[in-house]
C-alpha positions in Angstrom: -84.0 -161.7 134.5 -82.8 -164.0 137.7 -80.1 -165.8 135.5 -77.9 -162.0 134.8 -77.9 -161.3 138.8 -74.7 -160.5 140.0 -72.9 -160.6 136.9 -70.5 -157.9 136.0 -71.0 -155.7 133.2 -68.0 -153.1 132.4 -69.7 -150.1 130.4 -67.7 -148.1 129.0 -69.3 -144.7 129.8 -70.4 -141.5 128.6 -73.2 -139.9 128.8 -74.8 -142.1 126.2 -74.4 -145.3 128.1 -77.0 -144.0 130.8 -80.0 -146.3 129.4 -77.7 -149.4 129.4 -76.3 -148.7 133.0 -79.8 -148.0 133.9 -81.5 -151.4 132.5 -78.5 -153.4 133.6 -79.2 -153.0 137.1 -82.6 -153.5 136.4 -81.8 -157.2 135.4 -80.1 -157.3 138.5 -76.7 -156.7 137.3 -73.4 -154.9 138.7 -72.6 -152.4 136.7 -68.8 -150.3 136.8 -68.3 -147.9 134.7 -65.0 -146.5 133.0 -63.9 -143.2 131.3 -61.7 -140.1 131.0 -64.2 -138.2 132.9 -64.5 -137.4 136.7 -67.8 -136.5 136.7 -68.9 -138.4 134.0 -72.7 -138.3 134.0 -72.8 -142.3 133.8 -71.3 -142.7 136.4 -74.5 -141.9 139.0 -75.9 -144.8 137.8 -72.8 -147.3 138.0 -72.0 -149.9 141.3 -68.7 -148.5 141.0 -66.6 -146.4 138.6 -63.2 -145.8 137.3 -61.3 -143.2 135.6 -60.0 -145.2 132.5 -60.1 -143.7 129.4 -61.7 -146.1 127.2 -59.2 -145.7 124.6 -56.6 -147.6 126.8 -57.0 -150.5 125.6 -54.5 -152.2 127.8 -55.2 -150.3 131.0 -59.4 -151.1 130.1 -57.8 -154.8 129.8 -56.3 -154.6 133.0 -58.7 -153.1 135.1 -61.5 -155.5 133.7 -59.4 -158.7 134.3 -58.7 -157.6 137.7 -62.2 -156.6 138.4 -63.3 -160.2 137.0 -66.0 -158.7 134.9 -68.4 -161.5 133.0 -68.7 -158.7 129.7 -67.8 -155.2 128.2 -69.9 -153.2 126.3 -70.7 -150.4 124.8 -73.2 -148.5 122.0 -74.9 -145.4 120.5 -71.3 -144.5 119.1 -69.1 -145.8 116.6 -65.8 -144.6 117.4 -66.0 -146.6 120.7 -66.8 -150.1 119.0 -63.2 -151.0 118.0 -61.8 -150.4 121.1 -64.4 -152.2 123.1 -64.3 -155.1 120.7 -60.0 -155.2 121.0 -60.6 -155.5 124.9 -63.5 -158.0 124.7 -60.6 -160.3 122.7 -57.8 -159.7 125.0 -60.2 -161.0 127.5 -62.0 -163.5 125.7 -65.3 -162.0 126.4 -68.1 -162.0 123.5 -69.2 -158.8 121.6 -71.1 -159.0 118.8 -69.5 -157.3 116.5 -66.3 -158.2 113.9 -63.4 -156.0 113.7 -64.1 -156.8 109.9 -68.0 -155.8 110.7 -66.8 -152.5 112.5 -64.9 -151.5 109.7 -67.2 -151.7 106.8 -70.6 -150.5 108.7 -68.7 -147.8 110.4 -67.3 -146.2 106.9 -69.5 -144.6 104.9 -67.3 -145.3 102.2 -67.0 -148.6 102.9 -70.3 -149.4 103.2 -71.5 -148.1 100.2 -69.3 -150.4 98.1 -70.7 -153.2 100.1 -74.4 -151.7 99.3 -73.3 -151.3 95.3 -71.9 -154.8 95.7 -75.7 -156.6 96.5 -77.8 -154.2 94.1 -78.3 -151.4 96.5 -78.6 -148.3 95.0 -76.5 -145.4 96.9 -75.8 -141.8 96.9 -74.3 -140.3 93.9 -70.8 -139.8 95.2 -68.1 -137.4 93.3 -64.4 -137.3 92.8 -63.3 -134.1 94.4 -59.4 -132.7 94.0 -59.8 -129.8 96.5 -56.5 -128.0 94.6 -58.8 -127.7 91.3 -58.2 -130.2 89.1 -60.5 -129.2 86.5 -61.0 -132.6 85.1 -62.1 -134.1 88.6 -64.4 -131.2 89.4 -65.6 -130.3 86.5 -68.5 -132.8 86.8 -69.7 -132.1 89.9 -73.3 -131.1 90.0 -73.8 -128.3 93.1 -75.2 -128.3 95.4 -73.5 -131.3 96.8 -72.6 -132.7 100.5 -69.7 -132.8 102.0 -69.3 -135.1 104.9 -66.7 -137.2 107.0 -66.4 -140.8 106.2 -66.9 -141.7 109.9 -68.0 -139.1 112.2 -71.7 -139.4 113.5 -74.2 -136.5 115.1 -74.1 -134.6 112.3 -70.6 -132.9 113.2 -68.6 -132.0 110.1 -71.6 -132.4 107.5 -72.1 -129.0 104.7 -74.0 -128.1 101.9 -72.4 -126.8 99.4 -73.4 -124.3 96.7 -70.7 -123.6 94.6 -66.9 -125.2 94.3 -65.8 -121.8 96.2 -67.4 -123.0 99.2 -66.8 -126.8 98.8 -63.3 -125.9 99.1 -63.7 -124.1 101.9 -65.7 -126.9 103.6 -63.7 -129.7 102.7 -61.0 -129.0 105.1 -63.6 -128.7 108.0 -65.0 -131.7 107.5 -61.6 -133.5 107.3 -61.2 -132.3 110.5 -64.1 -134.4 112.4 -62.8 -137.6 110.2 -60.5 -139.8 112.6 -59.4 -141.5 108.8 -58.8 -137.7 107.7 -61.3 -139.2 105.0 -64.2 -136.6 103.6 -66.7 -137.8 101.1 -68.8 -135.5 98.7 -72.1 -136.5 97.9 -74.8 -135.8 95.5 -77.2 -133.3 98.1 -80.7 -135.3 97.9 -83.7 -133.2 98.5 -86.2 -136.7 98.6 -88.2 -137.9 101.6 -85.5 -139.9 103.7 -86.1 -142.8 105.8 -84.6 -144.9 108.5 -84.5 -149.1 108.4 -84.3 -150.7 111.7 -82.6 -154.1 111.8 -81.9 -157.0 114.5 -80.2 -159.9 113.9 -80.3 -162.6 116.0 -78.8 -166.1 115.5 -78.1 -165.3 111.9 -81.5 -164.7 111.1 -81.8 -160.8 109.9 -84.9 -159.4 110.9 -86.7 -156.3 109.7 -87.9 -154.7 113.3 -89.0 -151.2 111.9 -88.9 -148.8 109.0 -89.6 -145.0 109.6 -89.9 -142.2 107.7 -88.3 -138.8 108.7 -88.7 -135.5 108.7 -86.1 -132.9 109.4 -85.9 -128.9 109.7 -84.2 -127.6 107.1 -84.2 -123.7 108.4 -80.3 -123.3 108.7 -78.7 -122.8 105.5 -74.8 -124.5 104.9 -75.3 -127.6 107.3 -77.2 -130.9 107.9 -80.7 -130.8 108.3 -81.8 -131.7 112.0 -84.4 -134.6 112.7 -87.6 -133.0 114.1 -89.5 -136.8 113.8 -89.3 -140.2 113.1 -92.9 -141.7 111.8 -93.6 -145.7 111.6 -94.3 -147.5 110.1 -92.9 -145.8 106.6 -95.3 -145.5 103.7 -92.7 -147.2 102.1 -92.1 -150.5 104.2 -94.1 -152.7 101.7 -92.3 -151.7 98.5 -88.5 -152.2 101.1 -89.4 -155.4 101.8 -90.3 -156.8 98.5 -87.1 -154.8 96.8 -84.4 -154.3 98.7 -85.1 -156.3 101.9 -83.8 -159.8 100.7 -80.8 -157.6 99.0 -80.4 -156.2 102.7 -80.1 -160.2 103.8 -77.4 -161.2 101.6 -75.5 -158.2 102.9 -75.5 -158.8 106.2 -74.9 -163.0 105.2 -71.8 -161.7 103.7 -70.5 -160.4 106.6 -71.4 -163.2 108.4 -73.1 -161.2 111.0 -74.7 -163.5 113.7 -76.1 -160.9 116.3 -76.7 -157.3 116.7 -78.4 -154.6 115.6 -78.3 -152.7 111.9 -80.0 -149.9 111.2 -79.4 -147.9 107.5 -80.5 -144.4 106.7 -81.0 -143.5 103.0 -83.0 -141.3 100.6 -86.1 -142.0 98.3 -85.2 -141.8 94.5 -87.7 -142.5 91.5 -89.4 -145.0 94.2 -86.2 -146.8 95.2 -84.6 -146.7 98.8 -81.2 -144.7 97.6 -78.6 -145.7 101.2 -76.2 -143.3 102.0 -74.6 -144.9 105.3 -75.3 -147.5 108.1 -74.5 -148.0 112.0 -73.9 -150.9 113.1 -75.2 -150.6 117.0 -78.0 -149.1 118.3 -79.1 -145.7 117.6 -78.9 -142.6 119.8 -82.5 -142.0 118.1 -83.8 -144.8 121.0 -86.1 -146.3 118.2 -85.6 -149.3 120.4 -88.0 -147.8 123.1 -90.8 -147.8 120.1 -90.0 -151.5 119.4 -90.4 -152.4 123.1 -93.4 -150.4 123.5 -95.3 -151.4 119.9 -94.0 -155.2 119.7 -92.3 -156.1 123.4 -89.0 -156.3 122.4 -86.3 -155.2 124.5 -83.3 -154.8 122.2 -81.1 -153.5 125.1 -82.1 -156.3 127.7 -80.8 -158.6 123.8 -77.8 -156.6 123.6 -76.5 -156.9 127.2 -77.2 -160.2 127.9 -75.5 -161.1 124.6 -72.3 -159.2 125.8 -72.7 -161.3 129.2 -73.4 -164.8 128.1 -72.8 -164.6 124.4 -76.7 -165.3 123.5 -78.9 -163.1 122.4 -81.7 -164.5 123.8 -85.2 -163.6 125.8 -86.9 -162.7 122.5 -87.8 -164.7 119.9 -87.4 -162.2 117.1 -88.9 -164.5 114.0 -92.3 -164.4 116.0 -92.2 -160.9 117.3 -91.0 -158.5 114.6 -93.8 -156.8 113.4 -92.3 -153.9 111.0 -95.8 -152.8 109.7 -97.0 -152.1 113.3 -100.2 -152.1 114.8 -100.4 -148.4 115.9 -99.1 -145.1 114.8 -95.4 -144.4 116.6 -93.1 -141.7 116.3 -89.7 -140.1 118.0 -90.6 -136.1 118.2 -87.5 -133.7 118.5 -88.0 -130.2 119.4 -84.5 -128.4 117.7 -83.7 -125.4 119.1 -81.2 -122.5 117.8 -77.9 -121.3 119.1 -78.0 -119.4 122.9 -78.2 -120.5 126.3 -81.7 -122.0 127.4 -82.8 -119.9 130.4 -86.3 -121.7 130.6 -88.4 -125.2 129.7 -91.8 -125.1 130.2 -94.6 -127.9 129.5 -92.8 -131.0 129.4 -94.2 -131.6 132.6 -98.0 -131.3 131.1 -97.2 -133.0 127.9 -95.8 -136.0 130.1 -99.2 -136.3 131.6 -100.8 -137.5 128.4 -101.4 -140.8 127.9 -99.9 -141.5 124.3 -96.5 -139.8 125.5 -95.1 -143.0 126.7 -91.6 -141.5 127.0 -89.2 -138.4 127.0 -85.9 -138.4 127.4 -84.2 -134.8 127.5 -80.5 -133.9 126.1 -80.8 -129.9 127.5 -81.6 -128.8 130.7 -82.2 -124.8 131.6 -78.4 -123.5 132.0 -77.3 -125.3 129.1 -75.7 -123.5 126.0 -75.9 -124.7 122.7 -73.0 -123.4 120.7 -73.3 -125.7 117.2 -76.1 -125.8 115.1 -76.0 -128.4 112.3 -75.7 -131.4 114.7 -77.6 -133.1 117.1 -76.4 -131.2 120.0 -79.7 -129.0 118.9 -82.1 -131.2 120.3 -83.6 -130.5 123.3 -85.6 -133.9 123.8 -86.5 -137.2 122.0 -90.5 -137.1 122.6 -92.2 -140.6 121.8 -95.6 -140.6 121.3 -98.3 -143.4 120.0 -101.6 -143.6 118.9 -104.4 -146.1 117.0 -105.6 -143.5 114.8 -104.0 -141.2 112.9 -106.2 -138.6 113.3 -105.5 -138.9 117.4 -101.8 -139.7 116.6 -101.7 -136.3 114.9 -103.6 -133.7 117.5 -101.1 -135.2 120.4 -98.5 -134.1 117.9 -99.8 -130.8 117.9 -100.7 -131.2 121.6 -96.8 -131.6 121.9 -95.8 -128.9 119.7 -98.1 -126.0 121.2 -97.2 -126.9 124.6 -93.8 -127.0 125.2 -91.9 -124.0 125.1 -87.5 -123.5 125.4 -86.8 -119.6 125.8 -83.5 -117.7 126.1 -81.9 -115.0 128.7 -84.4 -112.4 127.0 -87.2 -114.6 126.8 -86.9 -115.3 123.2 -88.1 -118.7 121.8 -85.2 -120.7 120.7 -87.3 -123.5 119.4 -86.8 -123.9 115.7 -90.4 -124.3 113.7 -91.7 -128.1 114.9 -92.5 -131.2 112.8 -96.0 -130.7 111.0 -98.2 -133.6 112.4 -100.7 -133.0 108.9 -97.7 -133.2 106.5 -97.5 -137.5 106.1 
């Protein structure tokens, strides 16, 4: 839009600030670009770039004052929010979020209080004493989850069979926790889904509801996303349960603008949370809201760190959760090695209900963790009016595409079953 031209966005990078650098400077503005990182991939994108680590608060500050920057930004991260949101009040530059905000939708823990607190129902969590203490552990019900209260990606997430390995765990999970905080968690074996929010004005809107479906072929660690499906088969029974409940939440906080999205469990027929991020998601659901209901929730999102408004869409007349055609966010997950070739994307991006792929892997990368989302090779988003048709370019997608090793060994783990919702 004309009105953002020549305004000056500081972003600070990594590689996951590539989408707002690109539609920045599609709105016509300048975009600079800050981090630790000389060849930070970001950075290709940028009007001009620094090498500022973002956690320098007061060197950020300085740079951006002399620079004469009109916002700073960031997103798809958490750890990143509190420092952005310290630098936007040193300059007295709007962000959307509260330090207060950051805190409580950044902290599982945290959160989950604030969930019990308006009738939500959460994941069981236990007490663990990881010296023994019979009379804290002796209630725990394995297998259980062990996970750090703020670390995202998957990194520093376990399944646990027995107390042996729990103990074992525990202290490499406390190691991805900035708070050197762990939680353990009642392991949930329901369908799970994901519960897109934007908020705009004060008014909390439900944008989109999904249900997902993950691989669960590596034993000991989180489960990989292989798709995201909307709209859930659940969204009607959300919105008349815990929707309003999700409203007065979010009231409580005061939160004005942004975007929400939770992630939780199904339990006996009840939406069971288990944490919450309080930006938007490295899934890119927002490319299925722009494509299904013509919202762009980045265009929202930088413009509000700009100007302070969070305007362009009207988001009372647009949201749509429900949906007028099938959508979904396909993930091919691939196991540990070094990926020597990619074939098909290239056919699969010729079909006309792929409206999107965004790739994380090219050939020469190595993928060294498994457990976390460094083992996707590609968000794939694909839509369809039937679901019939929605399902055969699923399987279209999934018989196509191929990710081999050195040896020519398939490194693809088995792909989401378009026949299974």
């Amino acid at each position: 839009m004309s009105d953002l031209k020549g305004k000056k966005l500081l972003l600070m990078g990594g590689s996951s600030a590539i989408p707002l650098a690109i539609r920045a400077k599609e709105l016509g503005v300048h975009v600079i670009v800050t981090d630790y990182l000389v060849n930070s991939p970001v950075k290709k994108f940028a009007d001009e770039s620094y090498l500022v680590s973002t956690t320098d608060v007061e060197a950020v500050t300085v740079l951006a004052r002399k620079l004469k920057v009109d916002g700073v930004f960031t997103a798809f991260t958490d750890w990143m929010l509190p420092y952005c949101r310290q630098i936007c009040d040193n300059l007295n530059l709007p962000f959307y979020a509260s330090a207060e905000q950051i805190d409580i939708l950044t902290n599982k823990d945290k959160f989950k209080n604030k969930c019990t607190e308006h009738g939500l129902q959460v994941v069981k969590q236990y007490d663990f004493d990881v010296q023994g203490n019979r009379k804290k552990n002796h209630n725990i019900k394995y297998p259980v989850i062990v996970k750090p209260v703020d670390s995202e990606g998957g990194k520093g997430i376990y399944v646990c069979y027995t107390e042996k390995e729990l103990k074992e765990r525990y202290h490499d999970s406390l190691s991805f926790s900035r708070r050197k905080k762990v939680l353990v968690e009642e392991y949930m074996t329901g369908e799970q889904v994901s519960i897109f929010y934007t908020i705009q004005d004060g008014y909390v809107s439900l944008s989109a509801m999904s249900d997902c479906y993950k691989n669960k072929d590596q034993r000991g660690v989180a489960s990989i996303p292989t798709a995201l499906i909307f709209p859930s088969k659940y969204l009607s029974s959300f919105k008349n349960i815990e929707h309003p409940k999700v409203i007065n939440l979010c009231n409580s906080l005061k939160i004005k603008n942004g975007v929400l999205f939770i992630q939780a469990f199904m339990h006996q027929g009840r939406v069971c949370i288990h944490e919450a991020g309080f930006r938007l998601i490295g899934a890119m659901v927002h490319k299925i809201i722009k494509e299904i209901n013509k919202i762009d929730i980045v265009e929202m999102m930088i413009r509000h760190s700009l100007t302070g408004e969070m305007k362009g869409y009207p988001i009372k007349e647009l949201d749509r959760p429900e949906f007028d055609q099938w959508a979904c966010k396909l993930s091919p997950v691939a196991r540990k090695g070094r990926i020597a070739k990619m074939k098909g994307f290239d056919r699969i991006a010729t079909l006309k209900e792929v409206f999107d792929i965004t790739h994380y892997h090219v050939e020469g990368d190595t993928i060294t963790q498994i457990g976390t989302l460094d083992q996707m090779i590609s968000r794939i988003f694909i839509k369809a009016e039937t679901k019939n048709k929605f399902a055969s370019v699923i399987e279209k997608v999934n018989t196509t595409i191929q990710v081999e090793d050195d040896k020519g060994a398939n490194m693809l783990l088995d792909p989401f079953n378009p026949y299974s919702f």
